[in-house]
C-alpha positions as CSV (number, residue, x, y, z in Angstrom):
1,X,0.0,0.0,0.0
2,X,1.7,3.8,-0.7
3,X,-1.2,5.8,1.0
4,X,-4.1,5.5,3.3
5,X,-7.2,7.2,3.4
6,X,-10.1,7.2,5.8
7,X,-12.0,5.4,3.1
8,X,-9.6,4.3,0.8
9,X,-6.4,2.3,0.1
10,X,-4.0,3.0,-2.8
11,X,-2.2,0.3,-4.2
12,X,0.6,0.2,-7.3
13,X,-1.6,-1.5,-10.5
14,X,-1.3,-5.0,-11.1
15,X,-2.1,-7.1,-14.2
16,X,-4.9,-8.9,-12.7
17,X,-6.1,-5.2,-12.2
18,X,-7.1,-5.2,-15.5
19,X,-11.0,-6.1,-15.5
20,X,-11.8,-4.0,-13.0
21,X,-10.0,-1.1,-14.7
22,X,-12.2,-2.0,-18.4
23,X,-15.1,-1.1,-16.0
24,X,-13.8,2.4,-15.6
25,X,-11.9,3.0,-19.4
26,X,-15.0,0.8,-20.8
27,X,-17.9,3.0,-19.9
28,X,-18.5,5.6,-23.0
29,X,-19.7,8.2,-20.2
30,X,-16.8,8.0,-17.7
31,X,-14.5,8.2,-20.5
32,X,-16.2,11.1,-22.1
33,X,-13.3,13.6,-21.9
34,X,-11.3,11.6,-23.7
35,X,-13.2,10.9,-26.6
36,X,-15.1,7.8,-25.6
37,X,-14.2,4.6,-24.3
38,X,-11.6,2.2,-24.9
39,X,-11.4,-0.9,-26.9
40,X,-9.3,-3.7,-24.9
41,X,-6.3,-3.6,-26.7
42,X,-6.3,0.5,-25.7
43,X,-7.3,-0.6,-22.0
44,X,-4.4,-2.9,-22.4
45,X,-2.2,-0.5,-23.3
46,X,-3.4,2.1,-20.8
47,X,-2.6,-0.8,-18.0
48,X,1.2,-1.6,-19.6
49,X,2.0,2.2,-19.6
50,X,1.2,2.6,-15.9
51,X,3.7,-0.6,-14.9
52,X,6.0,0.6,-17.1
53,X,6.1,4.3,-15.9
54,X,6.4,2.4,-12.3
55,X,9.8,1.3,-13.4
56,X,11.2,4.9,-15.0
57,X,10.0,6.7,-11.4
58,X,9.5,3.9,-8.7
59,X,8.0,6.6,-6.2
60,X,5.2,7.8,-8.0
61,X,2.4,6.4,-10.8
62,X,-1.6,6.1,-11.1
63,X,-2.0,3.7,-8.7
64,X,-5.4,1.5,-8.1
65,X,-7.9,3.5,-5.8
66,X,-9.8,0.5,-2.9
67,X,-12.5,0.8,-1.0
68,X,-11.8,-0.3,2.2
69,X,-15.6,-1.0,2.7
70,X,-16.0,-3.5,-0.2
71,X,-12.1,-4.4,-1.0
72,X,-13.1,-3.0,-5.2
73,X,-10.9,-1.4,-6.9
74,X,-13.3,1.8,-7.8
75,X,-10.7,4.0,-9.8
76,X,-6.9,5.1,-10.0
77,X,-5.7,8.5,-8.5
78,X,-1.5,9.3,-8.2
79,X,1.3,11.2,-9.6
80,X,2.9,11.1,-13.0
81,X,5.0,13.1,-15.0
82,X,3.0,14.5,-18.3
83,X,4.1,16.6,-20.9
84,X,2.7,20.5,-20.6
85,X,3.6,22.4,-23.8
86,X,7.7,22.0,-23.8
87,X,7.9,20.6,-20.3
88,X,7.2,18.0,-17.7
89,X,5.6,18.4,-14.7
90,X,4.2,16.4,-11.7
91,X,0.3,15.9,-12.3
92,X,-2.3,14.6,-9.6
93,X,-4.5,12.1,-12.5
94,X,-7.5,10.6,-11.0
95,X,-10.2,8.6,-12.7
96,X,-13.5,6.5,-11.4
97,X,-15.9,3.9,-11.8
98,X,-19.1,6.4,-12.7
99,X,-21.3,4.6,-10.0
100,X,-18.6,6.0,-7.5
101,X,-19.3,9.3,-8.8
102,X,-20.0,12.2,-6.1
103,X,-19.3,10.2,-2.6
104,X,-16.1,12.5,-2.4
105,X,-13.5,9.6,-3.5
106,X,-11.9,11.5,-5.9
107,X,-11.3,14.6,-3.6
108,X,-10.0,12.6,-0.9
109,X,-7.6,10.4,-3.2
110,X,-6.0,13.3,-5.0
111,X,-5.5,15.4,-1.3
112,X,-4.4,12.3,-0.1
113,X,-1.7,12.4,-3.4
114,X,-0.6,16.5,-3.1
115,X,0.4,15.6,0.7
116,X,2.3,12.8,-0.5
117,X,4.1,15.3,-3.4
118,X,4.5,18.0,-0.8
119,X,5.4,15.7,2.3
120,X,7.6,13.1,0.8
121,X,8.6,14.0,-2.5
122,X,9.0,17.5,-1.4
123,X,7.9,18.6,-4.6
124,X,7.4,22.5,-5.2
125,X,4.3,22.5,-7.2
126,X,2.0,19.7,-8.4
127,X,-0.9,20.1,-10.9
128,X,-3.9,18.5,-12.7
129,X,-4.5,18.8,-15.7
130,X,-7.9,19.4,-17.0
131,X,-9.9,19.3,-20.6
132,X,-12.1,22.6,-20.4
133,X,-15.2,20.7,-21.0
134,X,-14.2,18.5,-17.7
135,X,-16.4,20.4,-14.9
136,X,-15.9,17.6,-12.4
137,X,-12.5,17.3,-12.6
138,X,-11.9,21.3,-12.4
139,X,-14.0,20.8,-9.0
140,X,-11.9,18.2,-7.7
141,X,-8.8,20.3,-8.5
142,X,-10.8,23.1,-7.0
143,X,-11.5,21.4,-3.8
144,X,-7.7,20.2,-3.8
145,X,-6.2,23.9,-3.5
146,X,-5.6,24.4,-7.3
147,X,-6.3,27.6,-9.0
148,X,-6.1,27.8,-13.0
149,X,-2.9,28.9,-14.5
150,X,-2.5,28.6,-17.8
151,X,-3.9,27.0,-21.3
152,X,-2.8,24.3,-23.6
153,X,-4.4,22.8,-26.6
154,X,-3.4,18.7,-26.8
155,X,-3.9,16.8,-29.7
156,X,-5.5,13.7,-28.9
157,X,-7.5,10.6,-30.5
158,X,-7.8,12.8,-33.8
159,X,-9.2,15.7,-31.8
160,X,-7.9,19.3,-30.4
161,X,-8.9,19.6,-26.7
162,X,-7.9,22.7,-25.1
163,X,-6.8,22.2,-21.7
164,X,-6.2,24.1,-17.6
165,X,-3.0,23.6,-15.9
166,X,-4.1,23.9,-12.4
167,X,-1.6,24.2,-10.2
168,X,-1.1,24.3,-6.1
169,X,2.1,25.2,-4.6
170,X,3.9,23.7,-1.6
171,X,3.9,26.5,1.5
């Protein structure tokens, strides 16, 4: 286990993750701001990348959100590098299963990841980033201490989806 919630447990990904991670990258109306869901082989893929980026930085990665209540895996929250314009930076990514929508998981996964980036990666700023048509995730990035800072257009699946950098930095 890397972190501990009240409610929830996060865990590394492991292959036999996979099924209940389809649930989540399967469902056309969780997936929505990324054009739609996934077909296995890009579920697959989405499942290699996240072991693979465990190797490159051992301390961080999406890792498998658990409820402690049920033992599920009900979505992945945690820390990755992405690409913003011509840089990297240190991203709080979350994602859920849509029936675990609005019970506050999300918040308290991602608060539970800026402490971590603050507290033992004593990082100096760490940010989501957010497709403008993405209203929840702006809120969860709200309720985390973010504030917009700046605007990117990504190329992705064929499609131009501008994006918010919003960023919280370490006091």
């Amino acid at each position: 286990m890397i972190l501990e919630t009240e409610r929830l447990c996060m865990r590394r990904l492991e292959p036999s993750d996979l099924e209940a991670l389809k649930a989540i990258l399967q469902d056309e109306k969780t997936m929505y701001a990324y054009e739609g869901a996934f077909s296995d082989k890009e579920a697959e893929e989405w499942l290699d990348r996240q072991l693979e980026r465990y190797k490159q930085h051992p301390d961080i990665g999406l890792w498998a959100v658990i409820l402690k209540e049920t033992g599920q895996l009900i979505g992945q929250c945690g820390l990755t590098m992405q690409k913003w314009d011509d840089r990297e930076v240190l991203e709080i990514g979350y994602l859920f299963r849509r029936d675990c929508w609005h019970h506050g998981y999300a918040t308290e996964a991602a608060v539970a990841c800026r402490k971590y980036a603050f507290e033992v990666l004593k990082a100096d700023e760490v940010c989501s980033i957010i497709r403008d048509t993405n209203r929840a995730s702006v809120n969860v990035a709200l309720r985390n201490g973010m504030t917009a800072e700046e605007k990117w257009v990504k190329h992705y699946r064929g499609v131009d989806m501008p994006h918010t950098r919003y960023v919280v930095k370490n006091k």
